[in-house]
Each structure stands twice: as structure tokens, then as C-alpha cells.
C-alpha positions in Angstrom: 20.9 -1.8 -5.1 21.9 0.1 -1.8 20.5 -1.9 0.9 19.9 0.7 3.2 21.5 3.4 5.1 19.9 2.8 8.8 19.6 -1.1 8.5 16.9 -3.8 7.2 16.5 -7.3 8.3 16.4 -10.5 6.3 13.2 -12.1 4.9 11.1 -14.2 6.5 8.0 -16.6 6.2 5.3 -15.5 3.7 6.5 -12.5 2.5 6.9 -11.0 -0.7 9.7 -10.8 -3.2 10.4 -9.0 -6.8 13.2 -10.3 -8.6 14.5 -8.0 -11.3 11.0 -7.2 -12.3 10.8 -5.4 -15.6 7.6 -4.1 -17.2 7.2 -2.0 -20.5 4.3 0.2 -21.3 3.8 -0.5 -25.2 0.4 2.5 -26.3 -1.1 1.5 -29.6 0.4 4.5 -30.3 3.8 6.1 -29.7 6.9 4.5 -28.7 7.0 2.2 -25.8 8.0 3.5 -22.3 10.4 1.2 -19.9 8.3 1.7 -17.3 10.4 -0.7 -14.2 13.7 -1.5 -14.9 15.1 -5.1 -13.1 13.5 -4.2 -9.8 14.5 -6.5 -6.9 12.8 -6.4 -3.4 12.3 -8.4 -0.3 9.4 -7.8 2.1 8.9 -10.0 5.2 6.1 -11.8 6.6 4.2 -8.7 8.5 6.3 -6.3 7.1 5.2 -2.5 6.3 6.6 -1.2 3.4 6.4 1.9 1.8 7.3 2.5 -1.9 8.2 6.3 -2.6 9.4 8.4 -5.6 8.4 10.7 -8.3 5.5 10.9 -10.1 6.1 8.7 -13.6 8.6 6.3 -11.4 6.2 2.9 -11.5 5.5 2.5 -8.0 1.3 1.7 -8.8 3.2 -0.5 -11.8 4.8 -2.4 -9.3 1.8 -2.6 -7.2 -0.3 -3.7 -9.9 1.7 -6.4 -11.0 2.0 -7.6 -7.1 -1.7 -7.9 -7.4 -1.8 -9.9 -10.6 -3.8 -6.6 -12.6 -1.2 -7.0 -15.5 1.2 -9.8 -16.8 5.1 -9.5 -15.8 6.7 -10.0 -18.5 10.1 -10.0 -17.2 11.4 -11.1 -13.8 9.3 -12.9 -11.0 6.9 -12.1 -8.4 6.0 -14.5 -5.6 4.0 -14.5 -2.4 4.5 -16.7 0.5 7.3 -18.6 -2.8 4.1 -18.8 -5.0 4.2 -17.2 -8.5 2.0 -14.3 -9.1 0.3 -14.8 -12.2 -3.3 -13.5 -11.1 -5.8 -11.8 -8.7 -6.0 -14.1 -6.1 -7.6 -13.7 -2.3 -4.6 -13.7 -0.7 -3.6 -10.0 -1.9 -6.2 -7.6 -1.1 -5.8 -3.6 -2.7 -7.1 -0.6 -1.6 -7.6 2.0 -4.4 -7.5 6.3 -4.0 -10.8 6.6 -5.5 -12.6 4.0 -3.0 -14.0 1.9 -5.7 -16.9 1.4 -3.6 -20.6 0.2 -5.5 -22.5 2.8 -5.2 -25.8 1.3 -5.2 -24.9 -0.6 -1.9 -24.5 0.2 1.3 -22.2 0.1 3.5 -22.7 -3.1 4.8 -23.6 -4.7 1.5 -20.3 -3.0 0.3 -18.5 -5.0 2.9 -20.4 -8.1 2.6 -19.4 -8.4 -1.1 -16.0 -10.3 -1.1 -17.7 -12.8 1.8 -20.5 -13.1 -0.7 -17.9 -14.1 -3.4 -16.1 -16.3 -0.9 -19.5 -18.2 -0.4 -19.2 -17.9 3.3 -22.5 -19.2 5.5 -24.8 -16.0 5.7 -24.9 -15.9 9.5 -20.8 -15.8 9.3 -21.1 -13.4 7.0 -22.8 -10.9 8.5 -20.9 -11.1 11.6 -17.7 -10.7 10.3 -19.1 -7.6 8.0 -20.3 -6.4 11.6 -17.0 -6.6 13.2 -15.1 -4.8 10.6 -17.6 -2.0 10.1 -17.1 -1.6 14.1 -13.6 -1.9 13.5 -13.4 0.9 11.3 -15.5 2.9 13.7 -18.7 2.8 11.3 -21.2 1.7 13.3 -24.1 3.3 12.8 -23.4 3.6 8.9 -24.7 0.0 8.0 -27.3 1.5 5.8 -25.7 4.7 4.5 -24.6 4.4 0.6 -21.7 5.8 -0.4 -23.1 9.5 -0.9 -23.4 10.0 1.7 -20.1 10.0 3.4 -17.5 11.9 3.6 -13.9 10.9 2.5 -12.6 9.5 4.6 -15.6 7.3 5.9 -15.5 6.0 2.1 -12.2 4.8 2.4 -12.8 2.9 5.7 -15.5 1.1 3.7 -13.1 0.2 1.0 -10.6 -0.8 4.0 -13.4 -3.3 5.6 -14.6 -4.5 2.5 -10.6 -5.2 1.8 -9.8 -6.7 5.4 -13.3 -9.0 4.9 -11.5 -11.4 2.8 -8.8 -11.6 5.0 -5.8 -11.2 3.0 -2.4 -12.2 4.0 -1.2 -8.9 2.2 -2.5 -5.5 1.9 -2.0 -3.4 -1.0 -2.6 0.1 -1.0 -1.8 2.4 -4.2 -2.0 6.2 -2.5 -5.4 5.4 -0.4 -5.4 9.0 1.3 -4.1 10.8 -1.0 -7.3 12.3 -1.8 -8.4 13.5 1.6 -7.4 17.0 3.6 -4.7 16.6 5.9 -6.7 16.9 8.8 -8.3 13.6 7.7 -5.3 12.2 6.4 -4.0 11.9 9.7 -7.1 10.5 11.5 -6.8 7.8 9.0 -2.9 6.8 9.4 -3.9 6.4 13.2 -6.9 4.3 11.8 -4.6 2.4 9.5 -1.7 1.7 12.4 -4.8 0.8 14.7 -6.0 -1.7 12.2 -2.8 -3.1 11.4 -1.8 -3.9 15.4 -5.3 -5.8 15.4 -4.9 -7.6 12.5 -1.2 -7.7 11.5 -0.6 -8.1 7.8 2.5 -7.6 5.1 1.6 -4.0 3.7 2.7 -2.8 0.6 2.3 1.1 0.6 2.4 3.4 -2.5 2.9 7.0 -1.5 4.5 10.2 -2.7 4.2 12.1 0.8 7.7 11.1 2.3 6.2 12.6 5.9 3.4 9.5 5.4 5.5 7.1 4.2 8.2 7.2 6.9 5.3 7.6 9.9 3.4 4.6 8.8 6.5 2.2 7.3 8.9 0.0 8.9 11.2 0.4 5.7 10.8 2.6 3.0 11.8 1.8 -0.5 12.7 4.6 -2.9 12.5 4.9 -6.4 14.4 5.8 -9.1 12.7 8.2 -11.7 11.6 6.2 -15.2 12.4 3.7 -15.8 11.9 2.8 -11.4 14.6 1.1 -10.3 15.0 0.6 -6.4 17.2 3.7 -5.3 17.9 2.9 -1.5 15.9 1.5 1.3 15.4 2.9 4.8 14.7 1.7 8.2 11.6 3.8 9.0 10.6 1.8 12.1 11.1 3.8 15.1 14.0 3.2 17.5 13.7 2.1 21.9 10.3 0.9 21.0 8.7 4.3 21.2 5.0 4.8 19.9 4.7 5.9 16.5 2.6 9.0 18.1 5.6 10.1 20.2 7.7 9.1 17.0 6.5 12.1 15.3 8.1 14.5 17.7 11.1 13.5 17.2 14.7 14.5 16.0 14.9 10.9 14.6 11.9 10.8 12.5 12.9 14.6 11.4 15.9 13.3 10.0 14.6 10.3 8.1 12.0 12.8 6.6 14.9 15.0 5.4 17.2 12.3 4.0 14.5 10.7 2.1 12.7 13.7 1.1 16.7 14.8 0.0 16.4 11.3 -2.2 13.4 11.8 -3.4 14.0 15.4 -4.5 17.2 14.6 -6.5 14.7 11.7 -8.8 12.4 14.3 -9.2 15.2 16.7 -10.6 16.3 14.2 -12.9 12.8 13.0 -14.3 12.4 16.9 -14.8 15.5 17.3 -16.6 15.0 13.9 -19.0 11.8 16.1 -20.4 
């Protein structure tokens, strides 16, 4: 694996690591398909890392195992150096489609892990309130799902997420379903949420632009079978805001030579068909 071309720091506390994680798709019919091939990666306690690569390259694979949806069958997966081998509240995921109930409301939507957690009701409520307000959905307690837009769907599915009160946050591609215009009003959102209640992210992406605004490092994937390409230091340098970041001839040329890695998978996976 090439560590990284702009510099990554050593792991720390309760993070996260994959070693030489290998997963194979096997259909009831057709051949199987190596989906992840001996992954390996570190990320540290607080960390923000975003996976990116082709279509086809395992990145929701490698999320979905990190949540305990599906059995590794080769290779570990630990947690703060606990074994993955389930759901568990400590990982929380945030899907595209919102996976919201529909037949409850906002609030109720929100309330639903505390419910499961068996929390005292009066606790309950108030931490439902302060997440709703932290996602700027006051107002919306009694609004089902309906009858909001995008992206106010996927602040629900945030809040109902953050309610549990993960120590990691996994997120398989959850704007990748809005208009840009949106899409950006929520990476403020997300960045906002994170400074107020910092947690390891794990990010599955295939917008290079997203990945390297929001990430400190930015892992990239191999086409199939996903192998870890190269990681890169996305965290902007002299401490400037990730607004200002956007503007600059720095994050400009992280786009490029990711987009440039990115590209060249995409080529290959194309050329394998």
C-alpha cells in the first residue's frame, strides 16, 4: 500500500482498523466475484475518512462489513481493538435513501434508537429535541417524512443516527441523491455537526470534489477486486477554514491528483469488461 503522497499520521485511541480484509460475493447463480482483496486501513480516534473509487470497487462492501451487515470472512475488523462481528451501538450508518419510517414523524423517527436504548422518557425527548434543533429542524417535530424535501430527510436520518450517540459514523454516499445546491448546504451541515460532536467518520463517496472538502484523508480504491490504492492528506494546511479551503490552489490540486487516481481505476474497470 502507498501510504500517502501529502502525509498521514499514526493511529490513535478508539479508532478503526481493517487488516487485509477480504470479502467474496458468491450469487446463487454465476460465478463468484472477489469483491475486496486483503484491504488494510488505519483510522484514528476522531478521524474523517473518505473512501473513493469507481463504481464496482467495494467501498459500501467495506462499509458494510465495518457495520457488522455481513460476515468477514477473511481478515479482521476492530473498533476501539474490539472485533466486529455485529451491529452494535457504537457504529451508527447513515444510508442514500434516508431509511426513515414513514409512518412517523420526525420526532418519533428520531426518538426510535433512544426507544430501543430504553432511555427514561423525559431524557428521551430532550435529547430528540436537541438534535432536531441541531439539524435546524425545529418546527418539523410533527412533519412525516412526505413531506420534506431531500435534504431535510437526510437530517432526520442524521439525528436519528447521532441519537444513539455512536463513537463512529458511517455514511455510504448520504447526499448523493440531492441537487448540488443542497448537496452543499448539507456538507456545511455535516462539518457543523461534526465540530459539535466530534466523531471517527467513515465516508463512502464517488464525488472526489466532496470527498476531499469534507475528509482529513482520503482513501482510494482500486477497481474490483478494491484494494487500497493510495491515501491522501485532505485536511487543509495553516489551519485555514474549510470554507476559505475551497478557494484555494491547494484544494485545487488535491482535487486533480485524486480525481487523476481515480480516473485511471475507472479506465481499468472499463477495460476488464
Amino acid at each position: 500500500m502507498n501510504e500517502t503522497i501529502f502525509g498521514a499520521g499514526s493511529m490513535t485511541g478508539n479508532g478503526i482498523v481493517f487488516g487485509q480484509v477480504t470479502h467474496t460475493y458468491r450469487p446463487q447463480r454465476g460465478r463468484p466475484v472477489l469483491a475486496l482483496d486483503g484491504v488494510s486501513l488505519e483510522v484514528k480516534e476522531r478521524e474523517f475518512v473518505a473512501l473513493l473509487g469507481p463504481s464496482g470497487c467495494g467501498k459500501s462492501t467495506l462499509l458494510y462489513l465495518l457495520g457488522g451487515f455481513m460476515p468477514i470472512e477473511s481478515g479482521t475488523i476492530t473498533v476501539g481493538g474490539k472485533a466486529v462481528t455485529a451491529p452494535g451501538p457504537d457504529r451508527g450508518i447513515v444510508f442514500q435513501n434516508y431509511s426513515l419510517f414513514p409512518w412517523k414523524t420526525v420526532k418519533q423517527n428520531v426518538l426510535y434508537g433512544l426507544e430501543k436504548q430504553r432511555k427514561p422518557k423525559a431524557e428521551r425527548e430532550q435529547r430528540a429535541q436537541e438534535l432536531i434543533e441541531l439539524v435546524h429542524l425545529k418546527g418539523f417535530e410533527d412533519s412525516y417524512p412526505s413531506q420534506l424535501s431531500g435534504g431535510m430527510k437526510q437530517r432526520v436520518a442524521i439525528a436519528r443516527t447521532l441519537a444513539i450517540d455512536p463513537v463512529t459514523l458511517l455514511m455510504d454516499e448520504p447526499f448523493g441523491a440531492l441537487d448540488a445546491q443542497t448537496r452543499t448546504l448539507m456538507h456545511e451541515e455535516l462539518l457543523a455537526i461534526m465540530r459539535r460532536t466530534p466523531k471517527t467518520c467513515v465516508f463512502v463517496t464517488h464525488d472526489v470534489r466532496e470527498a476531499v472538502y469534507l475528509a482529513d484523508r482520503v482513501a482510494v480504491m482500486t477497481s474490483r477486486p478494491g484494494r487500497i490504492k493510495e491515501i491522501v492528506d485532505t485536511k487543509p494546511s495553516n489551519g485555514i477554514s474549510r470554507a476559505d479551503y475551497i478557494n484555494t490552489p491547494e484544494f485545487t490540486e488535491k482535487v486533480d491528483y485524486l480525481w487523476n487516481l481515480v480516473r485511471d481505476e475507472a479506465i481499468r474497470a472499463q477495460e476488464a469488461h
